[in-house]
C-alpha positions in Angstrom: 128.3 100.0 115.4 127.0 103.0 113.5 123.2 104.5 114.9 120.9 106.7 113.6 118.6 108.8 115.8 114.9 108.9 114.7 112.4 111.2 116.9 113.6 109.6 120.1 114.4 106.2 119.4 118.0 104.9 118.7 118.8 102.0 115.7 121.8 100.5 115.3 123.1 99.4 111.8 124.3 95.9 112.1 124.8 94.7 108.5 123.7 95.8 104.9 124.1 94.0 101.5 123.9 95.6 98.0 123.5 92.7 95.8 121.6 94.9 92.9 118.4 93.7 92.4 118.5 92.7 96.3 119.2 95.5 99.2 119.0 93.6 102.5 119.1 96.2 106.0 120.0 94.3 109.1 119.4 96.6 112.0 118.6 96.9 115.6 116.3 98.6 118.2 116.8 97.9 121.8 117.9 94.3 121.9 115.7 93.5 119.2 116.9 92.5 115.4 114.9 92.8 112.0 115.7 93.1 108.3 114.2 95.5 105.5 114.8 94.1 101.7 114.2 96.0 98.9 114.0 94.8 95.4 113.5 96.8 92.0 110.0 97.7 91.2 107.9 95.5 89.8 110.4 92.0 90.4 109.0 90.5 93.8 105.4 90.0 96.0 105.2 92.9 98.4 104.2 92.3 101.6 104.3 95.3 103.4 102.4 99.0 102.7 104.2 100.2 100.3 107.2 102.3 100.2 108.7 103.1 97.0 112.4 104.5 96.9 114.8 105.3 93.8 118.8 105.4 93.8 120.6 107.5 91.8 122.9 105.0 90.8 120.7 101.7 90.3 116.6 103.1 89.4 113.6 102.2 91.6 113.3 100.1 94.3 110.3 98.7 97.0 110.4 97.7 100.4 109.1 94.3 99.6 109.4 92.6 103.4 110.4 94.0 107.1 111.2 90.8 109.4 111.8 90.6 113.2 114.5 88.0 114.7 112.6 85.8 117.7 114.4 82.8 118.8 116.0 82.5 115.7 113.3 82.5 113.7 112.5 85.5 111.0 108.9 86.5 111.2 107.2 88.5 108.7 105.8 91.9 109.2 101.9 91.5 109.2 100.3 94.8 110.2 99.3 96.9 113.2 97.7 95.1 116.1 96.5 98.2 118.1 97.7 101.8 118.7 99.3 103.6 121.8 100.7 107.2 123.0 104.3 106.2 122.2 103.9 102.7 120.9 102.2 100.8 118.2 101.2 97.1 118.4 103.3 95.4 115.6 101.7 91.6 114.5 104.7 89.4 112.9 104.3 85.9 111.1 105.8 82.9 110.8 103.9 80.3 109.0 100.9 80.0 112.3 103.0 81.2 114.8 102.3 84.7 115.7 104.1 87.4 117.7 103.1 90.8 119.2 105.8 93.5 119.3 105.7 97.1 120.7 107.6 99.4 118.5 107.8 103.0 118.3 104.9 104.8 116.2 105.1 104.7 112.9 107.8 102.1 112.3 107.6 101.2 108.9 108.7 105.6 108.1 111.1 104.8 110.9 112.7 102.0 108.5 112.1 103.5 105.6 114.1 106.5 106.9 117.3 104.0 107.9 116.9 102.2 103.9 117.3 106.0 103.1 120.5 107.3 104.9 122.4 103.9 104.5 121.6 102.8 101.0 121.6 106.5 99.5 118.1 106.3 98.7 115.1 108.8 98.5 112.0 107.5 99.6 109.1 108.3 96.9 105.4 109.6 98.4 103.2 107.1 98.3 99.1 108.3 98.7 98.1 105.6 101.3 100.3 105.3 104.2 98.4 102.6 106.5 100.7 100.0 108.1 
C-alpha cells in the first residue's frame, strides 16, 4: 500500500477512481478509512470549505465531500467540534447520527495535499480557509 508522509502523520492510499467528472480518494489514517470526491467546478453541492484544484489534463475541480467509514456507514464531514495542541475535533454526519473524531490539525490541507500528489492536481488558494 503506497503512504504519504504529512507533518507527522502517516496516510495510506487504499483506492482511487478517475471517472472524469468524478475523482473518488479512498485512504487511510491509523485504522481509520475516509473518502475525498472531487467533481468539476460548478456540477455538484459542496459540502465542505472549499478547496479548489485544477488538472492539467481535465480543467478545474472541487472537493465537494470528505466522508469517514464507522461501522460501515459513510458519514459526512460536518465541521470542527473543538481545537487541541496536536488534534482537532472533527463532527461527521449521517442523517441524525453523529460522530466525534480526533484527527490531526488541519485535516481538510492534510487531504487536500493527498487529492494533490495522487490525482496530479494543484490545489488553488482559496481566501477563507475555516473547516
Amino acid at each position: 500500500m503506497k503512504t504519504h508522509t504529512i507533518g507527522t502523520d502517516t496516510f495510506a492510499i487504499f483506492e482511487k477512481q478517475n471517472k472524469g467528472n468524478l475523482l473518488m480518494l479512498h485512504f487511510l489514517w491509523g485504522k481509520k478509512d475516509f473518502r475525498a470526491f472531487l467533481e468539476r467546478e460548478g456540477t455538484s453541492v459542496v459540502k465542505v470549505p472549499p478547496h479548489h484544484f485544477t488538472s492539467a489534463k481535465d480543467g478545474e475541480y472541487v472537493l465537494t465531500r470528505v466522508q469517514y467509514l464507522y461501522d460501515y456507514d459513510w458519514y459526512d464531514y460536518d465541521g470542527l467540534g473543538g481545537h487541541g495542541l496536536a488534534h482537532d475535533e472533527v463532527r461527521w454526519k449521517l442523517e441524525k447520527r453523529v460522530r466525534y473524531l480526533e484527527l490531526p490539525q488541519h485535516f481538510l490541507e492534510c487531504v487536500s495535499e493527498l487529492l494533490c500528489r495522487e490525482m496530479e492536481l494543484e490545489h488553488k488558494p482559496t481566501l477563507s480557509r475555516a473547516g
